[in-house]
Structures are given as structure tokens and as C-alpha cells.
N, C-alpha and C positions, 0 to 999 in steps of 0.2 A: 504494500500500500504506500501512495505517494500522499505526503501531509507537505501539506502549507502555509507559510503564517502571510499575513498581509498587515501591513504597517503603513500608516496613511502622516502625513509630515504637511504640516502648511509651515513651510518657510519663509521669511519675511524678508530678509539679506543673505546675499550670497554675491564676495564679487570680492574688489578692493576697493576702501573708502578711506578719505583722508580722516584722521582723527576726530569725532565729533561730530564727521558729517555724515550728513542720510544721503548725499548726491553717490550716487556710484561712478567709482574714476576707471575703472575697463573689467572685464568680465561680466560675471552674473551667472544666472540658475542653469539659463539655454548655454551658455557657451560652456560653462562648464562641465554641463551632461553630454552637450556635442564634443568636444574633446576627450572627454572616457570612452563614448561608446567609438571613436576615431580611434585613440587608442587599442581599444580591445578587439575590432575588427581588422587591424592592419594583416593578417594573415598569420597572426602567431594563434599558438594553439591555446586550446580552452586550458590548459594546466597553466599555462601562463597570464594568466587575469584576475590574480588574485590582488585585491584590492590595498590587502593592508598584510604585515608581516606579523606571521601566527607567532605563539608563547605558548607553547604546551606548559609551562608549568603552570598558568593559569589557563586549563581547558581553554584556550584559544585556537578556535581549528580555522582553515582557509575559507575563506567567501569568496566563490568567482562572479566576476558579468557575465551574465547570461546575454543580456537585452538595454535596450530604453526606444522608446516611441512618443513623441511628443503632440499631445492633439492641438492640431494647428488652429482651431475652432476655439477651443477657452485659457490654452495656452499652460493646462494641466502635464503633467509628465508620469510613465510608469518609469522605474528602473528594473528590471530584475535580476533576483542577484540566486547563487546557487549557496547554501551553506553545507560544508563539509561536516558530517556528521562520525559517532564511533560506529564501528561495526558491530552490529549485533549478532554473535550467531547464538542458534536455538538449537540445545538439546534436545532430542526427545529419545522417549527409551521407559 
């Protein structure tokens, strides 16, 4: 069985601003989720898009990009992201 969580985020800034100010001086939300998913689609493989660097000593396992799609209509974004979970295996007997 495939389980999945969904995680819903209204973010208010994303970008660079000068100290204090609300104006944004270059980037933001879209360019930044365009530049991930440019990243992760250059033709490297899926084991290579791990987002952030794991710590097994604190249960930190990998999370790769899967996706992002941007609705051009209200200017919402999904990401999706793949988490690396433990192996389970099941005795029986």
C-alpha cells in the first residue's frame, strides 16, 4: 500500500529583501520552484535530487523531487516530493 501525506503552506515571502523591506529585490516563490524543478530535470537521475543532506543519527532519511506544476490561473503551486522511508520486512510463520 502507497500512503501519503499532503501538506498545504501559504507563504507570504520568498525571495531577497533588503532589510526591513517588504519590496522584493530578485527572486521569489515562481523562480525559485522554477529553478528546483530546472535543477532536478537536467537529466540526472532520480537518486540525485535529494533536497537536503540526510543525518541518520537523527532519523533523517532522503527526500527526493519528484515534481512541481504551477496553475497558471491563480498562481497556486504543487511540489512533490518523494520521502525515503525504513524498510519494513514482515515475518510470518
Amino acid at each position: 500500500m502507497l500512503e501519503a501525506k499532503i501538506k498545504f503552506f501559504d507563504i507570504k515571502k520568498c525571495g531577497f529583501y533588503l532589510r526591513g523591506s517588504n519590496q522584493i529585490e530578485f527572486s521569489g516563490m515562481n523562480d525559485t520552484l522554477n529553478n528546483l524543478h530546472s535543477w532536478a530535470s537536467d537529466g540526472r537521475e532520480f537518486v540525485n535530487t535529494t533536497t537536503y543532506e540526510v543525518d541518520p543519527d537523527n532519523d533523517l532519511r532522503n527526500t527526493y523531487f519528484c515534481n512541481w506544476h504551477r496553475n497558471d490561473v491563480n498562481g497556486d503551486s504543487i511540489l512533490i516530493l518523494w520521502n525515503e522511508v525504513p524498510n519494513v520486512v514482515e515475518h510470518t510463520g
